[in-house]
C-alpha positions in Angstrom: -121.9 132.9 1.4 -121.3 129.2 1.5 -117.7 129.5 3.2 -119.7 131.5 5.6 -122.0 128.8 6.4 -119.3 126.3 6.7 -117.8 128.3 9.1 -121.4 129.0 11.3 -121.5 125.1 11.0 -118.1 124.3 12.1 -118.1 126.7 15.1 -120.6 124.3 17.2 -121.5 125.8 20.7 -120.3 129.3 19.3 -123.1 129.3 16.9 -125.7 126.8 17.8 -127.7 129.3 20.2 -126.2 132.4 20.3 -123.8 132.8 16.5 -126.9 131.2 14.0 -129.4 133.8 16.2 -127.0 136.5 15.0 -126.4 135.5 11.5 -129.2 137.6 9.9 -128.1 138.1 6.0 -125.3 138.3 4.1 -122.8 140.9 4.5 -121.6 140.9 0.7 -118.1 140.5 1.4 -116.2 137.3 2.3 -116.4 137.8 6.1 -114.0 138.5 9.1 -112.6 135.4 7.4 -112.4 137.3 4.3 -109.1 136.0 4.5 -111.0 132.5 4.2 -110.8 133.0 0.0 -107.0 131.8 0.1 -106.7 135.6 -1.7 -108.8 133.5 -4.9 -111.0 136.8 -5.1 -110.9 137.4 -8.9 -111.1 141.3 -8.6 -107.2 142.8 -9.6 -105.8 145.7 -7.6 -106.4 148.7 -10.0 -103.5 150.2 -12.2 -102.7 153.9 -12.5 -105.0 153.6 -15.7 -107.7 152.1 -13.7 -110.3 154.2 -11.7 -109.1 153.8 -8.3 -111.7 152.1 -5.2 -113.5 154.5 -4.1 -115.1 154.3 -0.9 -118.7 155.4 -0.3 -118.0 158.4 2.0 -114.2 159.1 0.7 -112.9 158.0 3.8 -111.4 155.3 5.1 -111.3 154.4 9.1 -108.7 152.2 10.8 -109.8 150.9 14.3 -107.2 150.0 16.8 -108.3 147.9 19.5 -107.4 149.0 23.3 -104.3 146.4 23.9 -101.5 149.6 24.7 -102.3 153.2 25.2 -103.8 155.1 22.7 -100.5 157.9 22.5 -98.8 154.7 21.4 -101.0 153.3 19.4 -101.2 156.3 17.8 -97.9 156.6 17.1 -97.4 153.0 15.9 -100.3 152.5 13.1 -99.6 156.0 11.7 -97.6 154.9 8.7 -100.8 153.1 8.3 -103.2 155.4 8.1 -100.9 157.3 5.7 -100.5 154.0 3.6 -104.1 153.8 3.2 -104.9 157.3 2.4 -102.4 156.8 -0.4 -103.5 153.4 -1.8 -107.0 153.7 -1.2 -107.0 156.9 -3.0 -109.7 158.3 -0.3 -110.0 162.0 1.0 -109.0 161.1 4.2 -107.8 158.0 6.0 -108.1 158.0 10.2 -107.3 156.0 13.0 -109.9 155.4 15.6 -108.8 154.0 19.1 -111.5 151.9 20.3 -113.1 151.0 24.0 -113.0 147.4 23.4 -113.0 144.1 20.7 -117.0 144.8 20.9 -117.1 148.5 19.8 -114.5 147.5 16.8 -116.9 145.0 15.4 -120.1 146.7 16.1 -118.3 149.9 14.3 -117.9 147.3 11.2 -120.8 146.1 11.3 -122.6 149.0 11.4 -120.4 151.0 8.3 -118.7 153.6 11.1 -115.8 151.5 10.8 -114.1 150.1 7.5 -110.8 148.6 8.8 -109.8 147.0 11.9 -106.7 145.0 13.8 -108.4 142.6 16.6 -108.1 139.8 18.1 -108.4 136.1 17.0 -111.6 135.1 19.0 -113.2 138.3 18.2 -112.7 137.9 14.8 -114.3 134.0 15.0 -117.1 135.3 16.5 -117.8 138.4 14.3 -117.3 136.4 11.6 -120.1 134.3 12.5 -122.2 137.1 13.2 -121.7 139.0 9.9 -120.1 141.7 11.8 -116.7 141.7 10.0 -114.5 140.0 7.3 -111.1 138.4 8.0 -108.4 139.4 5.1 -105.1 139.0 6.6 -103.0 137.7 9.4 -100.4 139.2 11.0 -96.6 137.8 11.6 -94.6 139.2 14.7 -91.7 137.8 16.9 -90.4 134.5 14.4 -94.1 133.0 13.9 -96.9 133.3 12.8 -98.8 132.3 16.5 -98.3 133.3 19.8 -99.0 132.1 23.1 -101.2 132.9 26.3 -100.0 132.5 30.0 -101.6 132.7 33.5 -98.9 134.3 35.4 -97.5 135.5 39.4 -95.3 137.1 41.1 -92.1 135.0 41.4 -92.9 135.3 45.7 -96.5 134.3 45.0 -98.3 131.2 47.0 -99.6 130.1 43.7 -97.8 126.8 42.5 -100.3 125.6 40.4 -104.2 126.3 38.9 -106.1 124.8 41.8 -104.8 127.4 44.0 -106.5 130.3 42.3 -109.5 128.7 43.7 -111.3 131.6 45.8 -108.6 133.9 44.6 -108.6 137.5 42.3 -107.7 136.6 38.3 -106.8 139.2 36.0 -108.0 139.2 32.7 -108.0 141.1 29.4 -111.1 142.1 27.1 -113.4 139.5 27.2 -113.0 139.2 23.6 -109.1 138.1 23.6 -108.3 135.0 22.9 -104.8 135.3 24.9 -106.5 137.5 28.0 -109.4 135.4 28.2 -110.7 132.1 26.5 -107.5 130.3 26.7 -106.8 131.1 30.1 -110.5 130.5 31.2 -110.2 127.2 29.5 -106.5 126.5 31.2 -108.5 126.7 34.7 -111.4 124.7 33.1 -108.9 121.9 32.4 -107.3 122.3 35.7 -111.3 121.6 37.5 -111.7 125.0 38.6 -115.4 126.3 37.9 -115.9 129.0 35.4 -119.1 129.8 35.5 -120.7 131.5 32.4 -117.0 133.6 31.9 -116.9 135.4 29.9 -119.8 135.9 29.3 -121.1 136.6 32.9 -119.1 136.6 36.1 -121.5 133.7 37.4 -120.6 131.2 39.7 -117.1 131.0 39.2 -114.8 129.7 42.2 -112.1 132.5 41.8 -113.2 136.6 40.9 -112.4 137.6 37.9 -111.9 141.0 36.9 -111.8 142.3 32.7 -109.7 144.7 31.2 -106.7 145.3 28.9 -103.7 142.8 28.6 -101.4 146.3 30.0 -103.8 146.6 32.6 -104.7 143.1 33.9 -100.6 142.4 34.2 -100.0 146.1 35.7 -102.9 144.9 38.2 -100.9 142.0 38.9 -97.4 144.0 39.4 -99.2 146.1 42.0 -100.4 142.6 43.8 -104.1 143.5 43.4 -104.9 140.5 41.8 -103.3 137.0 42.9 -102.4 136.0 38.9 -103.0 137.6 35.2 -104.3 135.5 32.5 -102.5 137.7 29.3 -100.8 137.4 26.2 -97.1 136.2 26.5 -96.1 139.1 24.9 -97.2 141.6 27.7 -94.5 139.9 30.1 -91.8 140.0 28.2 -89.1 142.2 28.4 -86.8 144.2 25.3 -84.8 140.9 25.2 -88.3 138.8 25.4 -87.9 137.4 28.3 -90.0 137.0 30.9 -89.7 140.2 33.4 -88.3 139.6 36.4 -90.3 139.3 39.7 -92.6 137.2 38.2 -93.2 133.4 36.7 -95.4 131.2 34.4 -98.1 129.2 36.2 -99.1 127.6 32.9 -99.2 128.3 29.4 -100.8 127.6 25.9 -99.0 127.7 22.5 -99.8 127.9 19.0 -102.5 130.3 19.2 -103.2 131.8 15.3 -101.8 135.1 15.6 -104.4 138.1 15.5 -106.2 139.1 11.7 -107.0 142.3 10.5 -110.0 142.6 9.6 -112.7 144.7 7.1 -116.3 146.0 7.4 -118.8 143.4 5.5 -120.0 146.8 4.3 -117.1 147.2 2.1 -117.7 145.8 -1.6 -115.2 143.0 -2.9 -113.2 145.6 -4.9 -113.0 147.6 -2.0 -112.1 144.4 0.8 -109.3 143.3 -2.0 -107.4 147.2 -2.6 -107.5 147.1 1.6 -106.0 143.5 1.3 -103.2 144.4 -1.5 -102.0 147.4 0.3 -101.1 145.8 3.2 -99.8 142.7 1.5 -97.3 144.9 -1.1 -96.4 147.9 1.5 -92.9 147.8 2.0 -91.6 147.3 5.4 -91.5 150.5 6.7 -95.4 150.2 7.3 -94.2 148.4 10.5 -91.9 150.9 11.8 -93.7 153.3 13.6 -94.3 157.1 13.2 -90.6 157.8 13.3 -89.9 155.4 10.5 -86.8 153.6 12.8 -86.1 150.3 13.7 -86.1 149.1 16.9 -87.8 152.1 18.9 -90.6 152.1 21.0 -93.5 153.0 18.3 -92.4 149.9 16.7 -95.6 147.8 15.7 -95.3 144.2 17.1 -96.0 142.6 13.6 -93.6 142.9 11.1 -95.5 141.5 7.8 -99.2 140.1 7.1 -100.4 137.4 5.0 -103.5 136.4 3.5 -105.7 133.7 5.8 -109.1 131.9 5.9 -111.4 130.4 8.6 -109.3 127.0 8.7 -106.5 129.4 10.2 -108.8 130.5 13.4 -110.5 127.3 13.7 -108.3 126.2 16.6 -110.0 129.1 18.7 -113.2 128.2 18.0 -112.5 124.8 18.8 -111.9 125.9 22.3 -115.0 128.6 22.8 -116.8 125.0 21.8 -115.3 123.9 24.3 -116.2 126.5 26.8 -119.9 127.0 25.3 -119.6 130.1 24.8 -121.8 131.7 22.6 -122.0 135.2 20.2 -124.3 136.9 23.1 -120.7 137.9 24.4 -120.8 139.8 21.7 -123.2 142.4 23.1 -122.6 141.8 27.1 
């Protein structure tokens, strides 16, 4: 529970209002930063001699946050749900496709839900709001972090931030740290007003409109909105580059690539099998339903490791910045 206080403490303007009002008890596990234990938790992964975890209801639920369609997603996490059914030793192991960041952590929090893959800033705040545990980070594309644009069409009037003053923006959930936070915080820094954003559409000097990285860039390709503020990745062509007809207004790098995460719910036996079957898998867990490399139901990470609090403290270091505060979490 201490690492979990450090962590309420640490996150400033995410907590002091809204994230300590949510913190109501412990959650028995080592939090959406369950990662944060550096993998010191002394429980070993059972042998074939040991009684295997066994989870409450003999099931075991894998929430996918909306950031592709569901068909795809589908296809992408199902050597998941079969590695989990198999080293979990539950009846049944299922993936659930969820409406946003918000559903996957009130699904944690309230047991319905037992795994989840989110987002970085979604995991900060659930963290703080006993709603999840971080275990492990993911790796995709050469590192270990990513990076989040504000981008146009290549013919656009839009040379620089100030010009999306009174203008349409794109963005993704709420809850993403590459669809929102950083790229509300880019148009802070550039003296636009952002109102209360996320949070509440408020006062800002440009309209901004919330949905899905796919759908906030697709929004943009049909020139309903005048730029996207999105993860890098959902630009980027097969050869990842950026696709044509369009360019980089700004950018921000070194963003902690997104956790997966566990239900508080879940005892420490249970949180460390989850984490040890991801971490020993082999690397066809990443490979998609078809078990090939380099097809579309590829998954976008290609290996996990274990993390901690310090890892996502950059991105609560900017929601500080912002003020934002864990009422998001419910808006």
């Amino acid at each position: 529970m201490s690492k979990r206080r450090d962590f309420i403490k640490s996150a400033g303007a995410v907590g002091v209002a809204g994230l300590i009002a949510g913190c109501s008890g412990s959650t028995g596990g080592n939090e959406e930063t369950a990662a944060e234990t550096d993998g010191t938790d002394s429980t070993a992964t059972p042998t074939a001699t040991e009684t295997p975890v066994a989870y409450g209801d003999g099931r075991a639920t894998f929430y996918m946050s909306p950031s592709e369609p569901q068909q795809l997603m589908e296809a992408q996490y199902a050597p998941i749900q079969e590695m989990l059914q198999s080293e979990l030793a539950v009846d049944t192991a299922t993936l659930q496709y969820a409406a946003g960041y918000s559903a996957v952590l009130q699904s944690l929090a309230g047991g319905t839900g037992d795994i989840a893959e989110t987002g970085p800033f979604a995991a900060a705040l659930g963290v703080a709001n006993d709603r999840c545990d971080i275990i492990l980070q993911r790796y995709g594309y050469g590192s270990w972090t990513y990076a989040s644009v504000i981008v146009t069409q290549e013919d656009s009037d839009i040379q620089s931030l100030s010009d999306l003053e009174g203008e349409r923006v794109a963005f993704a959930d709420r809850l993403s740290a590459s669809g929102a936070l950083y790229p509300l915080y880019m148009l802070k820094q550039a003296g636009l007003d952002i109102g209360d954003l996320p949070t509440d559409t408020g006062s800002a000097d440009f309209t901004p409109q919330f949905s899905s990285h796919a759908e906030a860039f697709a929004a943009l390709d049909r020139g309903q909105v005048a730029a996207a503020g999105v993860g890098q990745f959902i630009t980027l062509n097969d050869n990842r580059e950026l696709k044509d007809g369009f360019r980089y207004v700004e950018m921000t790098e070194d963003i902690p690539r997104a956790p997966i995460v566990v239900s508080p719910e879940l005892s420490d036996e249970e949180q460390t099998a989850v984490k040890d079957a991801f971490v020993n898998a082999s690397d066809s867990l990443y490979l998609g339903e078809d078990g090939e490399e380099g097809t579309d139901d590829d998954l976008w990470f290609s290996d996990v490791r274990e993390a901690d609090n310090e890892t996502y403290q950059p991105v609560v270091d900017v929601a500080n910045e912002l003020g934002i505060s864990a009422e998001l979490l419910d808006s």
